[in-house]
C-alpha positions in Angstrom: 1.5 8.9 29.1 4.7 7.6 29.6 7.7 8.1 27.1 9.4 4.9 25.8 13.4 5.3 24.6 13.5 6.2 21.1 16.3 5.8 18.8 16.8 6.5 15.0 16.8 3.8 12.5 19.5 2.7 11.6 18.7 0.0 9.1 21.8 -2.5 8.5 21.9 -3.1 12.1 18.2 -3.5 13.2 18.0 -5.6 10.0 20.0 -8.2 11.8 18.2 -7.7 15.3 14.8 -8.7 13.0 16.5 -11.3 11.4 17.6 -13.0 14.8 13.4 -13.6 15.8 11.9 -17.5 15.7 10.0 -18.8 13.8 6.3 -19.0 12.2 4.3 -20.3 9.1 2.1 -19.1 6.7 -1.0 -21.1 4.8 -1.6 -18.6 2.3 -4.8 -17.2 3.3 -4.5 -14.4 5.7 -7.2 -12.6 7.9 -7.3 -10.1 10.3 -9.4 -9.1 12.8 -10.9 -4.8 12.1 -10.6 -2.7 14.7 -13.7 -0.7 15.7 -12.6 2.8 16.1 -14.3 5.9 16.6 -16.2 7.6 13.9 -13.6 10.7 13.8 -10.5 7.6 13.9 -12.2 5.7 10.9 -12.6 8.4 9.1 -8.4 8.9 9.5 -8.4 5.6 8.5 -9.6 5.5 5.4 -7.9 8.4 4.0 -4.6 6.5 4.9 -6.2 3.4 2.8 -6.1 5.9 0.2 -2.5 6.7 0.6 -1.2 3.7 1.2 1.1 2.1 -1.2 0.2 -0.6 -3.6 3.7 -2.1 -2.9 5.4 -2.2 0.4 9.2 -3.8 0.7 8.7 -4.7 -3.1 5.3 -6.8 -2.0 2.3 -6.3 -4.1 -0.6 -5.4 -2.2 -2.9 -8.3 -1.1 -5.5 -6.9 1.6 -6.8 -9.8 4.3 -10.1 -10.9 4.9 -12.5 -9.5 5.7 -11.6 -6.4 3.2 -11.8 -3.0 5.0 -10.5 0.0 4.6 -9.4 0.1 8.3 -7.2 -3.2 7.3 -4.0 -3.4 4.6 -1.7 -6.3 3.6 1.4 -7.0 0.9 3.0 -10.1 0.3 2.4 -13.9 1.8 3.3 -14.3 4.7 1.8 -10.9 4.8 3.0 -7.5 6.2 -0.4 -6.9 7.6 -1.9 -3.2 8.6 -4.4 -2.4 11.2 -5.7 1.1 11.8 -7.6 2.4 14.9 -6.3 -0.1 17.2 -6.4 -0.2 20.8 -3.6 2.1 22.3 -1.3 -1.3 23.2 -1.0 -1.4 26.9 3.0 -1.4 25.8 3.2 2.3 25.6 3.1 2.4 29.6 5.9 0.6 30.2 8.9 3.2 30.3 11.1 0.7 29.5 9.8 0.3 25.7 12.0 0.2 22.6 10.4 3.1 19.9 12.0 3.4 17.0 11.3 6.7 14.5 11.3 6.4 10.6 11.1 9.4 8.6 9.2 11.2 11.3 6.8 8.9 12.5 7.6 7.8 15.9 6.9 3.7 16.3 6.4 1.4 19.6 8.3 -1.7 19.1 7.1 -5.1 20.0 8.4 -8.7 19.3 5.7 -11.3 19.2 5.6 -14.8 19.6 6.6 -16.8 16.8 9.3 -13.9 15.5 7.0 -11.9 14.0 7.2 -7.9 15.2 4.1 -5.6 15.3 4.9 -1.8 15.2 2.5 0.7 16.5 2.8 4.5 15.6 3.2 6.9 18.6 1.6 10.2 18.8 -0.5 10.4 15.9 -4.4 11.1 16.1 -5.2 7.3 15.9 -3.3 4.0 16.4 -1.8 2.4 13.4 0.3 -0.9 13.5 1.8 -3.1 11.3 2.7 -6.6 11.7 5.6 -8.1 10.4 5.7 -11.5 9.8 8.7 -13.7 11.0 9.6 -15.0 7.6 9.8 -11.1 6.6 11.6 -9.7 9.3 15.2 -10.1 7.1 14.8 -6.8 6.0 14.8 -4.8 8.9 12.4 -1.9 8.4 11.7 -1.2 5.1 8.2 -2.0 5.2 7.9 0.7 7.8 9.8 2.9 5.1 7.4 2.2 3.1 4.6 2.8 5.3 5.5 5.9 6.9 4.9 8.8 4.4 1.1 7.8 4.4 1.0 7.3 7.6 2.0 11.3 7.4 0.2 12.2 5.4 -3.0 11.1 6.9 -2.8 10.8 10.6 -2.1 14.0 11.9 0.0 14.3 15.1 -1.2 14.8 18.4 -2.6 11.9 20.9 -4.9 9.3 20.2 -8.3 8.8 21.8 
């Protein structure tokens, strides 16, 4: 596996790299396609559900369709979570942008439209969250938010 530069956060200033994406729209109604994990992977899963906040980045939880406890979302447009992903082909590029937030180590990705999806780095399964364009103003507090469950739940070590 090849390493991707990490740096800390450093919110203030990545707050205004976010802030500098494109553009998307939201209809209000959000789905979400579930991963398919491994037994062992969905099982880490939903013990993060459990310990996931009801609010991230002062968003009330508001999961997508179809509801699954391998899926999470707050706000509309939504911050939207997605565990057991696929490892994202990203991480073999060793040219990558990782950021950490309180301890958990995340592979940075802008998307088209603005939006930027996050995906955690040597944990036990693949967690990412998507955040939306119209959110991105706040640099990583929803990650801040995130991360202590994230912790809590999905040991370290290297994904399957």
């Amino acid at each position: 596996m090849n390493l991707f530069r990490h740096r800390p956060v450093v919110l203030p200033s990545l707050a205004l790299l976010l802030a500098a994406g494109g553009c998307s729209s939201a209809d209000g109604a959000t789905s979400t396609a579930v991963p398919s994990p491994t037994a062992a992977v969905t099982e880490l899963c939903r013990n993060l559900d459990e310990a996931l906040p009801s609010a991230v980045d002062d968003l009330d939880r508001r999961d997508p369709s179809p509801a699954s406890a391998l899926t999470a979302g707050w706000g509309n447009p939504a911050i939207i979570l997605r565990c057991g992903v696929e490892r994202p082909a990203k991480m073999n590029d060793s040219e990558a942008e990782g950021v950490e937030v309180d301890g958990v180590g995340w592979l940075l990705e802008k998307r088209d439209g603005g939006a930027f999806r996050f995906t955690t780095t040597l944990r036990k399964a693949y967690v990412e969250v998507t955040i939306p364009e119209k959110r991105t103003g706040d640099g990583m507090a929803p990650l801040v938010d995130v991360a202590p469950a994230v912790k809590k739940a999905i040991p370290e070590g290297i994904a399957d």
